[in-house]
VEXGUPA-321104 format. One record per residue: residue in one letter; x, y, z of N, C-alpha, C, CB in turn. Coordinates in steps of 0.001 Angstrom, whole numbers. Each point is the difference from the previous one (the first is absolute). Glycine has a CB too. Layout:
residues N
PT type  n_east n_north    n_up ca_east ca_north   ca_up  c_east c_north    c_up cb_east cb_north   cb_up
PT    A       X       Y       Z       X        Y       Z       X       Y       Z       X        Y       Z
...
end
This chain:
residues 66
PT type  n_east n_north    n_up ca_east ca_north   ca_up  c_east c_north    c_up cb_east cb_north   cb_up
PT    X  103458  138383  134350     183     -422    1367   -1374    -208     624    2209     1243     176
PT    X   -2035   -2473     818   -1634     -226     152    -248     484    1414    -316    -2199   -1599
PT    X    -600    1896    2319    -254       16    1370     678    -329     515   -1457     -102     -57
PT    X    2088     772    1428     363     -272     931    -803    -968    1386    1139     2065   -1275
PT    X    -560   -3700    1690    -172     -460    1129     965     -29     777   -1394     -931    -818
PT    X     271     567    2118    1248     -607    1229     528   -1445    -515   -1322     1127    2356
PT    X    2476   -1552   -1384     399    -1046     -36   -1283   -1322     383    2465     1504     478
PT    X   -3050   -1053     590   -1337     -873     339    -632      55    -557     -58      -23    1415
PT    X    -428    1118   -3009    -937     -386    -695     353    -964   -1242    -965     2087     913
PT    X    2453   -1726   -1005     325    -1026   -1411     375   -1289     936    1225     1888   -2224
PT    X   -1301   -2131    3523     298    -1178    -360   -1712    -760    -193    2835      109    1399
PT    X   -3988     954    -373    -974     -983     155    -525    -279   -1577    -673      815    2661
PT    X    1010     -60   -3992    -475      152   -1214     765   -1580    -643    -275     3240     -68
PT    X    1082   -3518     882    1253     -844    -983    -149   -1185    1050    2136     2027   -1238
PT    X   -2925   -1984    2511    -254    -1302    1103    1083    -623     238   -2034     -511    -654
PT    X    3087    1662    1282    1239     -659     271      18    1267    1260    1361    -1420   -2707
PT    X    -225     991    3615     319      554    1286     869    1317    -454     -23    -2451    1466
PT    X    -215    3269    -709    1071     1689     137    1211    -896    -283   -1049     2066    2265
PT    X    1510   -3075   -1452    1258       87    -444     459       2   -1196      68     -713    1611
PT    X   -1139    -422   -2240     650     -373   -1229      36    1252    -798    -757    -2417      50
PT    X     -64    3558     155    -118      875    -994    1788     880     262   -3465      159       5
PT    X    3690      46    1557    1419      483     350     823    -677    -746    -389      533    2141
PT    X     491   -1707   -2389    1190    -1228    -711    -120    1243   -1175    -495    -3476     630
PT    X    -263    3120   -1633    -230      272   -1002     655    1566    -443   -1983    -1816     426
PT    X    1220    2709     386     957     1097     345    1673     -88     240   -2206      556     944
PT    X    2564    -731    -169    1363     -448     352     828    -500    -705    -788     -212    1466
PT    X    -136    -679   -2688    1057     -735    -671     -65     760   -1338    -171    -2438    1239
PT    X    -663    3348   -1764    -390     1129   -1181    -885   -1103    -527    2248     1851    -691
PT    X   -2772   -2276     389    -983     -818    -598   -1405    1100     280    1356    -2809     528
PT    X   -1779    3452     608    -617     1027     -80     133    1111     285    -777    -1223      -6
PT    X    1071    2392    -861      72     1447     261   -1212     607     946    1201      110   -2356
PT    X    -289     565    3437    -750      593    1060     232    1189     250    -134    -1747     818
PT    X    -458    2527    -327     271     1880    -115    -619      85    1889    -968     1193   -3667
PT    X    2198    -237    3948     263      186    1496   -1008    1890      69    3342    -1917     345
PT    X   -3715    1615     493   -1115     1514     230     645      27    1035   -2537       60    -878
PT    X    3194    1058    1656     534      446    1173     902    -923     495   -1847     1213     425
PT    X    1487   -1478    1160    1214     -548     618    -408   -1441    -365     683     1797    2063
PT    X   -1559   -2809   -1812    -727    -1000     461    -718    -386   -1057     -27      668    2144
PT    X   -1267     124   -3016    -660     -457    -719     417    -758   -1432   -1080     1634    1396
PT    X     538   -2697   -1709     555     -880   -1237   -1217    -158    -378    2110    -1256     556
PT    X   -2057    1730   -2227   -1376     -466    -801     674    -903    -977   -1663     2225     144
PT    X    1059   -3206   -1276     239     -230    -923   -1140      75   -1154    1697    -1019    1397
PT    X    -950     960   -2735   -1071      265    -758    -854    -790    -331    1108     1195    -546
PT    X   -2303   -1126     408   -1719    -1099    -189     761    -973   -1408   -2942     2369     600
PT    X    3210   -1313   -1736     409    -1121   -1486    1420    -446     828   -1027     1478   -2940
PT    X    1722   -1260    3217    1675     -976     142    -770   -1509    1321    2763     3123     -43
PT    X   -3423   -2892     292    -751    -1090    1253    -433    -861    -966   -1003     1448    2097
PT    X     172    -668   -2868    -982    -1050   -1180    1153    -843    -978   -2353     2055    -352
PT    X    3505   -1092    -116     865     -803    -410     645    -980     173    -187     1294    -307
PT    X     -38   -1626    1610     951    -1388     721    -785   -1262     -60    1171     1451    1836
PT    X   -3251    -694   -2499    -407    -1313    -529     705    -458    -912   -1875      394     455
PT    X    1964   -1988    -155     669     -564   -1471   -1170   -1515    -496    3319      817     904
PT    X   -3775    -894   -2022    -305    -1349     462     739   -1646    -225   -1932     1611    -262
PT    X     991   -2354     578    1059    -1095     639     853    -454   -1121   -1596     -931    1827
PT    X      56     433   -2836     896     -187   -1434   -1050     235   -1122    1809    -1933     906
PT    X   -1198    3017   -1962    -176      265    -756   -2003    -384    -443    3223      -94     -95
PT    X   -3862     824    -113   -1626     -795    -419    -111     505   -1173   -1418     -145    2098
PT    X    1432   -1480   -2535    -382     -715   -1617   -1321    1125    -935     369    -3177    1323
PT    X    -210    3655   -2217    -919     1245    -948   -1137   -1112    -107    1921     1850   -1794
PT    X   -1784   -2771    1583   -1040    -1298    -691    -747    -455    1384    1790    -1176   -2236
PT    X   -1253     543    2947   -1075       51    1740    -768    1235     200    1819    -1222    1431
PT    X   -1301    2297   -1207    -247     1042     457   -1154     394    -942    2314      427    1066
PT    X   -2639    -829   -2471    -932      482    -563    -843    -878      68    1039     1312   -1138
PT    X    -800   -2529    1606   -1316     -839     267     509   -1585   -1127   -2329     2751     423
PT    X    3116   -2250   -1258     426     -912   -1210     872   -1609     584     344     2720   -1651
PT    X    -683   -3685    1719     492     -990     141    1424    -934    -834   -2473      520     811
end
């Protein structure tokens, strides 16, 4: 289990708005853990997980190989 953030830090990490990070929550796409009445953290790796990239990068580009 990794670090605990706020909602305002995963979203500014991911350059998307609180809300979108609430959607995400709401819809389970991100697991969130409730501290008392009010407080919502989520975890630093499940944030990083929602990187995806766009499409797939080629072993042969990526090494420089034409």
């Amino acid at each position: 289990m990794g670090k605990k953030i706020s909602l305002d830090a995963a979203a500014d990490d991911l350059g998307v708005n609180k809300r979108t990070i609430r959607r995400l929550v709401d819809s389970g796409e991100l697991p969130a853990y409730r501290i008392g009445a009010k407080l919502v953290r989520v975890d630093a790796d499940d944030v990083a997980q929602l990187l995806k990239p766009v499409r797939p990068c080629n072993a042969s580009v990526a090494n420089g190989a034409a």
